[in-house]
SEGUMAR-382747 format. One line per 5 residues: number of its first residue (from 0); their letters; for each residue y, x, z of C-alpha. Coordinates in Angstrom, 1 decimal, always signed. Last residue first. Example, Ala and Ser with C-alpha at 12.3 -4.5 7.8 and 13.67 -1.06 7.14 Angstrom:
<recs>
1 = SA = -1.1,+13.7,+7.1 ~ -4.5,+12.3,+7.8
</recs>
This chain:
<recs>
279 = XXXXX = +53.8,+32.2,+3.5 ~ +52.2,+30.0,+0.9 ~ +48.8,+29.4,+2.6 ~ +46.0,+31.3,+0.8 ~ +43.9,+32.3,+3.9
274 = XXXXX = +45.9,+31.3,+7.3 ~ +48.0,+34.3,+8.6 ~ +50.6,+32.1,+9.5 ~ +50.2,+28.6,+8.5 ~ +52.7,+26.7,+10.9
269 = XXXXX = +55.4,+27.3,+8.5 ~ +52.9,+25.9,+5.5 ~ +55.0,+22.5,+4.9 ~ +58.2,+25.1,+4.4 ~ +56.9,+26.9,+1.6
264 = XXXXX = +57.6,+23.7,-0.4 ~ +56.0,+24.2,-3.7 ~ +57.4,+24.2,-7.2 ~ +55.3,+21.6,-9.2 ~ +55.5,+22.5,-13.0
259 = XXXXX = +56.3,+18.7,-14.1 ~ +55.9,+17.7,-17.6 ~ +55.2,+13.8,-17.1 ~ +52.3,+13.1,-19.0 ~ +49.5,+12.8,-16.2
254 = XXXXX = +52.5,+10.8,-13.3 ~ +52.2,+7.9,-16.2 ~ +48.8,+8.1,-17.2 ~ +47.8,+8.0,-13.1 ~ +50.4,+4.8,-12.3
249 = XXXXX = +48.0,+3.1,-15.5 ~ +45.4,+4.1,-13.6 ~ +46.3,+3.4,-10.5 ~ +46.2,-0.4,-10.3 ~ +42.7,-1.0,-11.8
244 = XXXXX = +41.7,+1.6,-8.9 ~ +43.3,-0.7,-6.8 ~ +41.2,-3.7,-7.5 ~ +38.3,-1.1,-7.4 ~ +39.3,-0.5,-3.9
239 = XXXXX = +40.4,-3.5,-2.7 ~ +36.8,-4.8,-3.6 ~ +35.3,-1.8,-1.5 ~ +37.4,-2.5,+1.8 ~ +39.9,+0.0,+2.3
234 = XXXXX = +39.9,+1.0,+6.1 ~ +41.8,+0.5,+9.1 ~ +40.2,+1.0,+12.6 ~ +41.3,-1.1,+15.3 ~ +41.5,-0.5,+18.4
229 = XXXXX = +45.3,+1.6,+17.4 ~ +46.5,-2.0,+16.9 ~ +49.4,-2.2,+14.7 ~ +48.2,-3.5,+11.8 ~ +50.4,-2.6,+9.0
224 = XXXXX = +51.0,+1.2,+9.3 ~ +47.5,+1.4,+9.7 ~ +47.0,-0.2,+6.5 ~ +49.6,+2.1,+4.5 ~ +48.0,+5.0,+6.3
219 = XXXXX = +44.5,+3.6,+4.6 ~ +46.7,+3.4,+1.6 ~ +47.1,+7.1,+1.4 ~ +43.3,+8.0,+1.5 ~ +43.1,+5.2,-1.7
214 = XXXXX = +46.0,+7.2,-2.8 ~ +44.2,+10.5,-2.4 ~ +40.2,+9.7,-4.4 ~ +42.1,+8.0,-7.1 ~ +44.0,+11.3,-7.5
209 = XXXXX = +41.3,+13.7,-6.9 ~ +39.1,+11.9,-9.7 ~ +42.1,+11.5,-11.9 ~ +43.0,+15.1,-11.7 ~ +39.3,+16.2,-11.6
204 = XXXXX = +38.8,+14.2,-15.0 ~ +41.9,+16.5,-16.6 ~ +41.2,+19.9,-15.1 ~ +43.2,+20.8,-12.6 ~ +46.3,+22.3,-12.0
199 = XXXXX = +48.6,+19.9,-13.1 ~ +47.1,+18.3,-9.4 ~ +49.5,+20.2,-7.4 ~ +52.0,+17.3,-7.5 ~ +49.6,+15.3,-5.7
194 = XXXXX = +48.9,+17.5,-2.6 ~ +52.9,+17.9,-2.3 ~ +53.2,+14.6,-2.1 ~ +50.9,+13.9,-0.2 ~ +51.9,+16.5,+2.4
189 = XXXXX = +55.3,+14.9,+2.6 ~ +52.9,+11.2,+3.0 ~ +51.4,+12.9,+6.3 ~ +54.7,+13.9,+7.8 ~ +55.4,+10.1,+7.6
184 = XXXXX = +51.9,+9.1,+8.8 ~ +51.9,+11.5,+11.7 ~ +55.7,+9.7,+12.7 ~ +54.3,+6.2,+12.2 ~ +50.9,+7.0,+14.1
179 = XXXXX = +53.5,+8.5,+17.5 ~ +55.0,+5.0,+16.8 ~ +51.9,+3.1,+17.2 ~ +51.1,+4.8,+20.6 ~ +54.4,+4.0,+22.0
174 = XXXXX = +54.5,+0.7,+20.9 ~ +50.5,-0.1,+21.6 ~ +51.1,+1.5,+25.0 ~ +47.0,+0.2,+26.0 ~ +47.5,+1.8,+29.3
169 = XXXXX = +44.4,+3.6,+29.0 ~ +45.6,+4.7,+25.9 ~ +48.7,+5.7,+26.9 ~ +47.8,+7.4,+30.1 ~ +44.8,+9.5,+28.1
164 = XXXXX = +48.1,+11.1,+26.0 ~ +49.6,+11.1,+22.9 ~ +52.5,+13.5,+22.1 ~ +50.1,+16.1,+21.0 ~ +48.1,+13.9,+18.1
159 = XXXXX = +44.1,+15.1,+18.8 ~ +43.1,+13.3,+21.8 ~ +39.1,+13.7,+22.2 ~ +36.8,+12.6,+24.8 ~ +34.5,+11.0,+22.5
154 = XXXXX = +36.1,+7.0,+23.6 ~ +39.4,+8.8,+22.5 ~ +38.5,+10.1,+18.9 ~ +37.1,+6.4,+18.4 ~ +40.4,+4.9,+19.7
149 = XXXXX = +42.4,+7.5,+17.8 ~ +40.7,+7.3,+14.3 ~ +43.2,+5.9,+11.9 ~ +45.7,+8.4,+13.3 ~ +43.2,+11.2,+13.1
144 = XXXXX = +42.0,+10.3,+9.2 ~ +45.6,+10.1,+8.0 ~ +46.4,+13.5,+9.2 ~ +43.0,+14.8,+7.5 ~ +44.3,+13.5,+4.1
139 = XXXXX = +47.2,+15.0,+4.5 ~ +46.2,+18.4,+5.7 ~ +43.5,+18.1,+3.2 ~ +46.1,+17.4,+0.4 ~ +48.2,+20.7,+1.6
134 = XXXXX = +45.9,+22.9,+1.3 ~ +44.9,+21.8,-2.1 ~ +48.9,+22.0,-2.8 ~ +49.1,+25.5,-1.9 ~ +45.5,+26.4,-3.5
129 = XXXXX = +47.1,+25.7,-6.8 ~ +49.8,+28.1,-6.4 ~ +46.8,+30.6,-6.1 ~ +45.4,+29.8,-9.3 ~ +42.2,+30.1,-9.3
124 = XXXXX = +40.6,+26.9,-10.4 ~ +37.0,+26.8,-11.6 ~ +36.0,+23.5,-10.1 ~ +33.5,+24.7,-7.6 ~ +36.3,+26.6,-7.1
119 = XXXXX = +39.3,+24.5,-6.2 ~ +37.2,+21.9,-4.2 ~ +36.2,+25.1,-1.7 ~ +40.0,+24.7,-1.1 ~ +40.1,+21.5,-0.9
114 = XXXXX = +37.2,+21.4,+1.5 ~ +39.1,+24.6,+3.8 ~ +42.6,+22.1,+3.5 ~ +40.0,+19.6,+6.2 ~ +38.3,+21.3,+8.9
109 = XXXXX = +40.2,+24.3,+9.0 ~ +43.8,+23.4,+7.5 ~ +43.6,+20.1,+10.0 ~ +43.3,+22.2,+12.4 ~ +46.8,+24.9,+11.8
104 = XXXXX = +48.6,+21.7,+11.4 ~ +47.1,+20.3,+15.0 ~ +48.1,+23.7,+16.3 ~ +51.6,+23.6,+15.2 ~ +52.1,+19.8,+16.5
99 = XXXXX = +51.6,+21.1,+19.6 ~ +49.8,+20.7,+23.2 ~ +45.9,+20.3,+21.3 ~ +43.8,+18.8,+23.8 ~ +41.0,+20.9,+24.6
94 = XXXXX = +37.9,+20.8,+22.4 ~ +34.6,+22.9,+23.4 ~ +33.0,+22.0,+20.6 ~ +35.7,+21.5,+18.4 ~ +36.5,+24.6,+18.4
89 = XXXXX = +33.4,+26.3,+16.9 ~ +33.8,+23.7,+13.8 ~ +37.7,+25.4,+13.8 ~ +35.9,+28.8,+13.1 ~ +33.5,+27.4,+11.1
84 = XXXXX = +36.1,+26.0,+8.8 ~ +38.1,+29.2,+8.7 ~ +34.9,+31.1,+8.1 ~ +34.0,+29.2,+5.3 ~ +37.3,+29.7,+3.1
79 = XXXXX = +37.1,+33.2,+4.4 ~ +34.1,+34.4,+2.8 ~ +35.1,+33.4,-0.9 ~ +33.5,+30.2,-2.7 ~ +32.2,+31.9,-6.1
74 = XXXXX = +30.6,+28.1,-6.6 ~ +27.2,+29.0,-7.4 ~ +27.0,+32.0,-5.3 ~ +28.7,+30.6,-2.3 ~ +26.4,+27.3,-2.5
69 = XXXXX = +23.5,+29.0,-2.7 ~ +23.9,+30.8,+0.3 ~ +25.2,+28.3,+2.0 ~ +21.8,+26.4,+1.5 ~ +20.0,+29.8,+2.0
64 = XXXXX = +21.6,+29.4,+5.5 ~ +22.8,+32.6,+7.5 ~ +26.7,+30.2,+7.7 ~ +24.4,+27.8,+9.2 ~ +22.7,+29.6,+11.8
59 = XXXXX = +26.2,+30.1,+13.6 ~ +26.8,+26.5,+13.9 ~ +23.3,+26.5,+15.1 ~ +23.5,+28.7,+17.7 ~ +27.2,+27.3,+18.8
54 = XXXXX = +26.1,+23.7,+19.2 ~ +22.8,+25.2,+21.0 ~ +25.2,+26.5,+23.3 ~ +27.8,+23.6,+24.2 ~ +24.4,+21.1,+24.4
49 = XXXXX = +23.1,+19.1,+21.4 ~ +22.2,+16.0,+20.5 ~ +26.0,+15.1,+21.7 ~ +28.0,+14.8,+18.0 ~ +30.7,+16.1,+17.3
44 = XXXXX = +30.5,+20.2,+16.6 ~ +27.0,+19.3,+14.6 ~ +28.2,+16.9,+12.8 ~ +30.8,+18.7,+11.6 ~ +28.5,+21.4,+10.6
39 = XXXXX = +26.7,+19.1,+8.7 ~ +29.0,+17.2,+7.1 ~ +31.2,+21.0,+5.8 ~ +27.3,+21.0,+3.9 ~ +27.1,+17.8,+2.9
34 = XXXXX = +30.7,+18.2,+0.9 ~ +29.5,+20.8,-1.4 ~ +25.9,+19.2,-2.1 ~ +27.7,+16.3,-3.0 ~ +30.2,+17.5,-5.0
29 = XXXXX = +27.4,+19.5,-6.7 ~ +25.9,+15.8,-7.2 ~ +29.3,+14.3,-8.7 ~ +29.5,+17.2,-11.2 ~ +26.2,+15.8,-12.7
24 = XXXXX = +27.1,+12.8,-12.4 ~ +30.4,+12.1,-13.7 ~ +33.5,+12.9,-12.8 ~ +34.9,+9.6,-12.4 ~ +31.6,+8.3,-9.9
19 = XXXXX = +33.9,+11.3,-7.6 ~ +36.2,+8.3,-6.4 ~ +33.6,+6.6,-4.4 ~ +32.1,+9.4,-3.1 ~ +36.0,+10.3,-1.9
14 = XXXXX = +36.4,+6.9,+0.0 ~ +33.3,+6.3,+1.0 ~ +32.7,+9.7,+2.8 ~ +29.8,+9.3,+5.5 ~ +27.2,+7.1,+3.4
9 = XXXXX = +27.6,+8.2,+0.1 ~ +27.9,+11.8,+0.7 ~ +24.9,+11.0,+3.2 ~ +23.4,+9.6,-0.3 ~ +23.6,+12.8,-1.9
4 = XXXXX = +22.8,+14.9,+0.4 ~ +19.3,+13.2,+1.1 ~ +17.4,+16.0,+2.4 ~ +20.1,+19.6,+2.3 ~ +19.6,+20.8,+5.4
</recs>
């Protein structure tokens, strides 16, 4: 499973593999390792190698993997962080349009807040009120990736933001469609917050490296925001990255010495019931 992680990590997540050069590399290649695994699985649920069932087998095969395995023992990453996100991988295969904004929450917690979480460990943290704000920072982050991606999720038979529908597309309702994007992105940037605040938490180079690794996700709404064409997919290019990497640090020192004890917002994890480690 594991052949190549490292440069797949390169290769499918530019943004965050980007980022992680901060932590160095040693901790960059168990990132790697960590984050090729929930690639795998996704892959697996998305792509169309494989029929409904063999989709399931395999999905199913994973979680028996020695990879997994290994991963669990070296990173003390509890059962139900990876049943969540197999559970939502299982979904996907056979996806039906999601009718409320409650269930595309309760998603983006499975395929995306189940990394942070796993994130938490393989760093060492344990502190549940950390886990709030992980949670949170996937949601964002995974918010940000389905309005960047609607044309591609479309064109693979997949609408994932409720108030969008085939009609609009096909109709090309830039407007409409660009102001359902606005209102994700808006909810998106609470859940930043709130993902950012949490990073007191963490050890000092994972703050900078999960920071970086978020506002470059954030500007990507920023770009979207901007262009106004859901065709088109926004992205950071790699020289706006490290120009804004320049940019953050000194935002980074700042927000680092400010004493802030983050009190968290139970209200972004109302559509969390019964998730694992959500703030109900």
């Amino acid at each position: 499973m594991y052949k190549n992680y490292e440069k797949e990590f390169q290769r499918h997540s530019k943004t965050f593999s980007f980022a992680s050069r901060f932590f160095g590399k040693k901790q960059a290649r168990k990132i790697a390792k960590l984050y090729y695994f929930f690639r795998y699985v996704d892959d697996i649920a998305d792509g169309d190698s494989y029929n409904i069932r063999d989709k399931e087998l395999l999905i199913k095969k994973s979680i028996k993997s020695e990879e997994l395995s290994d991963i669990k023992k070296s990173f003390d990453l509890p059962n139900d962080i990876i049943h969540s996100f197999i559970e939502t991988s299982l979904f996907d295969i056979t996806f039906k349009k999601m009718e409320r904004k409650k269930d595309l929450i309760k998603y983006c917690y499975g395929v995306a807040s189940t990394v942070g979480l796993s994130m938490c460990h393989l760093l060492g943290v344990r502190d549940e009120k950390a886990f709030y704000h992980a949670i949170d920072l996937g949601i964002a982050m995974q918010l940000t990736n389905i309005c960047r991606d609607v044309f591609e999720d479309y064109q693979n038979n997949r609408i994932y933001l409720p108030e969008l529908s085939h009609q609009d597309i096909e109709n090309k309702d830039q407007e409409k469609i660009h102001q359902i994007q606005l209102s994700y992105l808006a909810l998106a940037d609470n859940y930043y917050k709130s993902g950012l605040e949490g990073l007191t938490y963490l050890p000092f180079r994972a703050r900078i490296v999960i920071y970086i690794a978020a506002k470059l996700y954030q500007r990507i709404g920023k770009i979207i925001k901007k262009n106004k064409n859901f065709k088109k997919r926004s992205y950071v290019s790699s020289i706006s990255k490290v120009a804004l990497v320049v940019l953050y640090i000194p935002k980074f020192i700042t927000f680092n010495f400010v004493d802030n004890t983050p009190k968290h917002n139970r209200d972004l994890h109302i559509n969390l019931s019964q998730m694992p480690y959500a703030n109900e």
